[in-house]
C-alpha positions in Angstrom: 38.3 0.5 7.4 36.0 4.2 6.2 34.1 5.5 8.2 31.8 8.7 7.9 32.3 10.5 11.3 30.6 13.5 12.6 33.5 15.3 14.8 31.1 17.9 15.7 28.0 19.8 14.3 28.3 20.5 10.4 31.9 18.9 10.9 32.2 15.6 8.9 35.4 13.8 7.9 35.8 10.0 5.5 38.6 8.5 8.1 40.0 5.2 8.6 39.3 3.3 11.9 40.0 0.1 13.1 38.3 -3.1 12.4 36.0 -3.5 15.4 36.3 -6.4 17.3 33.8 -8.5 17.9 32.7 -8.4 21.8 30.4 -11.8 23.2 26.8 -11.3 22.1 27.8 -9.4 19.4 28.3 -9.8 14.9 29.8 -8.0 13.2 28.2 -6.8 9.3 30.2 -6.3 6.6 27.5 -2.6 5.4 26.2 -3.1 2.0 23.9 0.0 2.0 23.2 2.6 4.3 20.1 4.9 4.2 20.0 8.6 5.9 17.3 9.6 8.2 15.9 13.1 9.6 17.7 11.6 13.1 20.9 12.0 11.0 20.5 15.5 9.7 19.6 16.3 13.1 22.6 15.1 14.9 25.1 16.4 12.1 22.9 20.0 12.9 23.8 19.6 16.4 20.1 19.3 17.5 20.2 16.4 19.5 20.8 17.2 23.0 22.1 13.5 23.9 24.7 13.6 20.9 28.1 12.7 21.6 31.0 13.8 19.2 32.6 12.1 18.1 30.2 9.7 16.3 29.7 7.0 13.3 26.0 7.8 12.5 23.9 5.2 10.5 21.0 3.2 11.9 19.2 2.3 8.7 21.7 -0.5 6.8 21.9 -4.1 5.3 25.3 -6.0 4.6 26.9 -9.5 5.4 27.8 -11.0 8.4 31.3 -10.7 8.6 32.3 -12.4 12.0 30.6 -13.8 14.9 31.7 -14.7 18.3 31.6 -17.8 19.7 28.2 -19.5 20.7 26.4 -17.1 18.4 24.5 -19.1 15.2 24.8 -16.7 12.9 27.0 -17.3 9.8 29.3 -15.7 7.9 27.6 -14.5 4.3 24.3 -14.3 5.5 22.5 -11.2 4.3 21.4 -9.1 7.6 19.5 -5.8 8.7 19.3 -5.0 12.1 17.0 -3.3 14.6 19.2 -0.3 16.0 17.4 -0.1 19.2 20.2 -0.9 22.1 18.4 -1.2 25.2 19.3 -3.1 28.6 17.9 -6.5 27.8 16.7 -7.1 31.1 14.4 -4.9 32.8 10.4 -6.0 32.4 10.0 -3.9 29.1 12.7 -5.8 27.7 11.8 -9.0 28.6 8.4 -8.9 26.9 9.7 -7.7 23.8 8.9 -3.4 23.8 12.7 -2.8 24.0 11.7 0.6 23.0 10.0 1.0 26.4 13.3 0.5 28.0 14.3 3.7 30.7 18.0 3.0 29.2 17.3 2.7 25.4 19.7 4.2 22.8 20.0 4.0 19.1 23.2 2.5 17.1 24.5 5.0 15.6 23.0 8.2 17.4 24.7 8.3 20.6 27.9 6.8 21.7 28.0 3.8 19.7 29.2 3.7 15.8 26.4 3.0 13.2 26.3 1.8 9.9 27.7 5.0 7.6 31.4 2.3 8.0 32.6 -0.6 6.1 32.3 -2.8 9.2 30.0 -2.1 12.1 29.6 -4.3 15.4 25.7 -4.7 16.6 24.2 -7.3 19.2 23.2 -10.8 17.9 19.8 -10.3 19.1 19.4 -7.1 16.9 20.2 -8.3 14.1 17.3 -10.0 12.0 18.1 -12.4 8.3 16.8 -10.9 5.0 15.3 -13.0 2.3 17.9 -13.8 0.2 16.2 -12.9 -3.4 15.6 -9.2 -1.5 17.4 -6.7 -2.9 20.4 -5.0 -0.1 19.6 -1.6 -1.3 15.9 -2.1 -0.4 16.6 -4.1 3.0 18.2 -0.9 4.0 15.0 0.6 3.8 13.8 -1.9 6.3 14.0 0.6 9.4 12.2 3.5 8.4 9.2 1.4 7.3 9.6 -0.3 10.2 9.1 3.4 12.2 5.4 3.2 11.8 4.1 0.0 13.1 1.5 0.3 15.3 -1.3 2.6 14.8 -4.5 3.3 17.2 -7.7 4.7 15.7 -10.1 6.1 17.9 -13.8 6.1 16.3 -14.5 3.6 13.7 -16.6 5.6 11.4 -16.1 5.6 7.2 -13.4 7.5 8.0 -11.4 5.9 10.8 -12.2 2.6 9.0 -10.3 4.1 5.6 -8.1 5.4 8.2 -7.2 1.9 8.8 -6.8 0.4 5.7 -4.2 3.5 4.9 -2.3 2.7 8.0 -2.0 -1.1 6.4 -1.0 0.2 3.1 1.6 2.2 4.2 3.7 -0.4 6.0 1.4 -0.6 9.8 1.6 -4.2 11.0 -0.8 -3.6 13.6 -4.0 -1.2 13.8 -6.1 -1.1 16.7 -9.5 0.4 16.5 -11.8 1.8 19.5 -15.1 2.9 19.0 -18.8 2.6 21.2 -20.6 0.9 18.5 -20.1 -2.8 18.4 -20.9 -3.3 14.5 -18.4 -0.8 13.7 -15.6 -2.3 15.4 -16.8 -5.3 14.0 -16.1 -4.1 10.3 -12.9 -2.6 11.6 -11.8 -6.2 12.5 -13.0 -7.8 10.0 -11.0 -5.4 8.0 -8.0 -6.6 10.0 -8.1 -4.2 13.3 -7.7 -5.2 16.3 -10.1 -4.0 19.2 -8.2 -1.4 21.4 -7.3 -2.1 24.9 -6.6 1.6 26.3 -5.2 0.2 29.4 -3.2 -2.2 28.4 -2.2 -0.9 25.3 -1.3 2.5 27.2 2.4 3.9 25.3 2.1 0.8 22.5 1.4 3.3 19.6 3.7 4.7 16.9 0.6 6.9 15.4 -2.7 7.5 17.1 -5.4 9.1 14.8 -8.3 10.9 17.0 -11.9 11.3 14.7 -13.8 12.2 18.3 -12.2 15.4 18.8 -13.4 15.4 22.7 -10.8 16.0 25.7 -11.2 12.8 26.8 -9.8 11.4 23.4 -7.1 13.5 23.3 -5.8 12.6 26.7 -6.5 9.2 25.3 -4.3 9.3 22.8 -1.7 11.1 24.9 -1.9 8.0 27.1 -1.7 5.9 24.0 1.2 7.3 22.1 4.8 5.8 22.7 7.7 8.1 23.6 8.5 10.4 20.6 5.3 8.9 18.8 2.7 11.1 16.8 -1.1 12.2 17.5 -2.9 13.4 14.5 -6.6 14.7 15.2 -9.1 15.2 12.4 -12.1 14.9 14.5 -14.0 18.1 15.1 -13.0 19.4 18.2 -16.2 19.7 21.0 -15.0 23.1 22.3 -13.0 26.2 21.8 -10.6 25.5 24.2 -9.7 21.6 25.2 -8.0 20.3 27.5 -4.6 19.5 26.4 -2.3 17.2 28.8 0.7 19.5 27.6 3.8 18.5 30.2 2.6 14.8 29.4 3.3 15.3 25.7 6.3 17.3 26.5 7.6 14.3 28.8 6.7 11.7 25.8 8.1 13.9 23.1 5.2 13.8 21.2 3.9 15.5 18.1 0.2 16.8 17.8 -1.0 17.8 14.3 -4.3 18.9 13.6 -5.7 17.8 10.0 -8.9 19.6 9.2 -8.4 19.2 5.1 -6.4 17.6 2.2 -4.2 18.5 -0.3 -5.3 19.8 -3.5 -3.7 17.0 -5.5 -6.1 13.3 -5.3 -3.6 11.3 -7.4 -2.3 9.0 -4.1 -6.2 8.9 -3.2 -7.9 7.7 -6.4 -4.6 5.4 -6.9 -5.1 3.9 -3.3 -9.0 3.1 -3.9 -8.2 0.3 -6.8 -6.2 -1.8 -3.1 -8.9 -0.3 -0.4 -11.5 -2.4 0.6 -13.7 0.6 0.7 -17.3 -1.6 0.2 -16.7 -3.5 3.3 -17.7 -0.1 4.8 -21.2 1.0 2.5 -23.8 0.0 4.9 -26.8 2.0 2.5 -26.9 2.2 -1.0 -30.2 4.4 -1.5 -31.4 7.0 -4.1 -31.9 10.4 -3.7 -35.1 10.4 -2.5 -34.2 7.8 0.2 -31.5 9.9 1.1 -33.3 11.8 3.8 -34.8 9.0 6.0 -31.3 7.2 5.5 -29.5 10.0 7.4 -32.0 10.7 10.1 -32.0 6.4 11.1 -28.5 6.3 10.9 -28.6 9.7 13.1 -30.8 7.7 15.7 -29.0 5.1 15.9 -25.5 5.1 14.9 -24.8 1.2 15.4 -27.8 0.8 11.8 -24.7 2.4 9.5 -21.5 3.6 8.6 -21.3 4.6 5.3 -24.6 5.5 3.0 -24.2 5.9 -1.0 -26.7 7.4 -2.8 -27.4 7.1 -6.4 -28.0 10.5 -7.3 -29.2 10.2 -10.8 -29.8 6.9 -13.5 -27.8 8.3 -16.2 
């Protein structure tokens, strides 16, 4: 069979390989499409430390199942993707699902094991998840990196954090978990599909963690929060010149920290996203101008009478 192998950095060769067997617990998928990632640019650049040359890379792919071994149900034909995460399968992590919290986790087609960029490719039967057969194979390869962003935290439940999580939705999230001190805004954030955050329990669930406090205690909250390798984006006003940052935790969890104070020039995505926002589950006031004062001041008082306040500036 082709394969696409990485011998070493920036060194890449089309070779033929053997057929791979087919080990027990294990199918093996006849590749249909592959997709390439930022992972993959990274290994062939030689900037993954835990690379091993050489390699087969390819962890985003859809194809047929081409052989099983015996006292696996899958069946030949049927149209596959897989979850590339290869982790031990039985430590606690494992057992209750959050593979990715596994000590010994490894991707398929990053380090050691061949991936997808190969006319066959071997993966464990309990990776490998059945695509809807009217769904196209060039889009189920796809299925990974939308996969990537799953689960998103939100601390602070304000308009913005509640827009926040309807984005997060919209862009592929299949869970959103909201925090905030004000019981009627985390009400409208589940209502709006959110669940209620659970900092200790849901301590390294988190693919994305979104901070509108801006307080040292949040961002050490999110640092908590955040999975290994996962992303921390604050936009809330920062309470000092100086916070404290937990950097050798983040270092330890791989994680990124972007500060977002502004927005692109260009509102195109942002006017096309408010026709599938539910953004009048979150208007609390609709007032006039004149109103406009005393609406801000009550709302200042006491946080839990509002979220968001229109006003109607003028009557055309």
């Amino acid at each position: 069979m082709r394969a696409l192998e990485v011998v070493a950095p920036y060194e890449l060769r089309v070779t033929q390989k053997p057929v791979p067997d087919v080990a027990p617990g294990q199918v093996r998928i006849r590749v249909r499409w592959a997709g390439v990632c930022g992972t993959d640019y990274s290994l062939i650049a030689g900037k993954l430390t835990f690379a091993r040359y050489p390699i087969v890379p390819g962890h985003e792919f859809s194809g047929l199942i081409s052989a099983v071994c015996e006292g696996v149900e899958w069946q030949i034909g049927q149209p596959v993707t897989i979850n590339p995460i290869l982790s031990c399968r039985t430590c606690p992590a494992c057992l209750r699902g959050d593979i990715h919290h596994c000590e010994k986790t490894a991707v398929l087609g990053v380090a050691g094991t061949p991936g997808g960029f190969a006319d066959e490719v071997v993966a464990p039967a309990d990776a490998v998840r059945l695509l809807p057969a009217d769904l196209p194979l060039d889009a189920a390869a796809m299925t990974e990196p939308v996969a990537v962003v799953v689960r998103v935290a939100i601390l602070g439940a304000g308009n913005t954090g509640l827009l926040a999580l309807q984005m997060a939705f919209l862009y592929g999230a299949t869970h959103v978990a909201v925090s905030d001190p004000v019981a009627a805004r985390l009400e409208v954030a589940q209502k709006l599909g959110a669940a209620a955050l659970r900092p200790e329990e849901d301590a390294g669930q988190f693919d994305a963690v979104i901070d509108g406090v801006g307080t040292p205690e949040t961002l050490a909250l999110c640092v908590r929060l955040a999975r290994r390798g996962g992303s921390i984006a604050v936009y809330g006003v920062p309470s000092q010149e100086q916070p404290t940052v937990p950097v050798l935790e983040m270092f330890r969890k791989d994680l990124r920290l972007a500060f977002t104070r502004l927005y692109p020039a260009d509102f195109t995505e942002a006017i096309a996203a408010l026709r599938r926002l539910d953004w009048n589950a979150i208007v609390t006031h609709r007032v006039t101008l004149e109103d406009l004062p005393d609406a801000v001041r009550g709302v200042m008082a006491d946080p839990a009478s509002g979220i968001k306040i229109l006003a109607r500036i003028s009557e055309d």
